[in-house]
C-alpha positions as CSV (number, residue, x, y, z in Angstrom):
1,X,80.6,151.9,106.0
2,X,80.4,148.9,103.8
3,X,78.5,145.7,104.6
4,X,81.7,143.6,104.4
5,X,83.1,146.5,107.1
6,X,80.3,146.0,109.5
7,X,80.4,142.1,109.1
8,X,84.2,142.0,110.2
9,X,83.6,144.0,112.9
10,X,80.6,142.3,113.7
11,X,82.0,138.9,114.0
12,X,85.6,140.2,115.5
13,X,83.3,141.6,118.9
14,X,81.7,138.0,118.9
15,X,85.0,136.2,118.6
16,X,86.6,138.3,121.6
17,X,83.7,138.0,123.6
18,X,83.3,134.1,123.3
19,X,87.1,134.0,123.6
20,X,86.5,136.3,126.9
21,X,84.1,134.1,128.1
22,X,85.8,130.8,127.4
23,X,88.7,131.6,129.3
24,X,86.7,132.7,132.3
25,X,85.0,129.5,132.5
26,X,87.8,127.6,132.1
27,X,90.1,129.2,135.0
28,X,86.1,129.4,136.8
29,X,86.7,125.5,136.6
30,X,89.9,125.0,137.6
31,X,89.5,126.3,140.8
32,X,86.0,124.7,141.5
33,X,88.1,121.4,140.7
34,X,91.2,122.5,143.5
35,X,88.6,123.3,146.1
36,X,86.7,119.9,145.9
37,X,90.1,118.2,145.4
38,X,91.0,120.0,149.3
39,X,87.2,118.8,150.1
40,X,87.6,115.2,149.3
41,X,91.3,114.9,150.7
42,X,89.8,116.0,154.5
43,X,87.3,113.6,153.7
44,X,89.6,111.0,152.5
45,X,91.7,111.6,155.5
46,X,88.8,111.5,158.1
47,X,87.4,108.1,156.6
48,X,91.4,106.4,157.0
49,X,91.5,107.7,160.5
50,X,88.0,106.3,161.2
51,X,88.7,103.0,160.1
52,X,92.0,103.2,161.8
53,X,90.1,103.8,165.0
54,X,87.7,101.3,164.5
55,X,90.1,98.4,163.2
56,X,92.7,99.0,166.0
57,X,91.7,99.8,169.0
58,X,88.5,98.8,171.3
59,X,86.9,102.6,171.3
60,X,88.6,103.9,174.5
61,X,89.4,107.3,174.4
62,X,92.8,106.6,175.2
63,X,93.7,104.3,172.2
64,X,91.7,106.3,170.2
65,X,94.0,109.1,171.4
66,X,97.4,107.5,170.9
67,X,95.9,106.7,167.7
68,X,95.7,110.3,166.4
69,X,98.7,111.3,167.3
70,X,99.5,111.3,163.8
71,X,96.9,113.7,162.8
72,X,98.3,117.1,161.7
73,X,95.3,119.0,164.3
74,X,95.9,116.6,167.1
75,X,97.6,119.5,168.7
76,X,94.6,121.5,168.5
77,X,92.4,118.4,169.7
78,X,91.3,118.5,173.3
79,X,91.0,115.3,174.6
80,X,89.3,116.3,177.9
81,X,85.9,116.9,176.8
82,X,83.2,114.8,175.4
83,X,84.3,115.7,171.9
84,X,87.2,115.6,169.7
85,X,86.8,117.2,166.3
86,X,88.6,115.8,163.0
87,X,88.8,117.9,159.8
88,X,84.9,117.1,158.5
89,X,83.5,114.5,161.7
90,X,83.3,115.1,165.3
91,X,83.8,111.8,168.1
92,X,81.6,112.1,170.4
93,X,82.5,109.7,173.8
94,X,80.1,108.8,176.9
95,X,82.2,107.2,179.7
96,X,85.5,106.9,177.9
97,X,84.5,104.9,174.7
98,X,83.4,106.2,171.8
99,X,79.6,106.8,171.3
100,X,78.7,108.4,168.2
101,X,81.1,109.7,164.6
102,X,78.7,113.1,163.8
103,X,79.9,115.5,160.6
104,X,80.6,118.9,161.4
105,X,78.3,120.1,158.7
């Protein structure tokens, strides 16, 4: 086999497998990107309906109720216990007004 032969060959592995490896990190990206985009939406929507709760009512469990009847779990939220999970922070209440805004993680 000739030098030039080997050389071709050489370089045409390298290109594929930069090529290969390229488009892997590049799709790797994308999808790293979607997730945190999801991430920071639940946060984004957590922090509106915090300051929604805090602008608009006076911290009564009730208010704070009719309040997040616009949330898309607030059929899932159970408003008879202590706590009421959101999508990242949990309310926490002590004698029917709020007490403490705690993350989930």
């Amino acid at each position: 086999m000739k030098k030039w032969e080997m050389a071709f060959w050489t370089c045409l592995t390298m290109l594929l497998l930069v090529t290969t490896f390229s488009f892997y990190y590049i799709l790797d990206q994308g999808v790293t990107l979607t997730y945190m985009q999801a991430g920071y939406k639940d946060t984004e929507n957590d922090l509106d309906n915090i300051s929604k709760i805090i602008n608009e009512t006076d911290l009564s469990k009730t208010q704070i109720k009719n309040k997040l009847t616009e949330h898309h779990l607030f059929s899932y939220m159970e408003f008879e216990k202590d706590t009421v999970s959101l999508e990242k922070v949990t309310l926490i209440f002590k004698d029917d007004k709020l007490f403490k805004i705690t993350k989930e993680w």
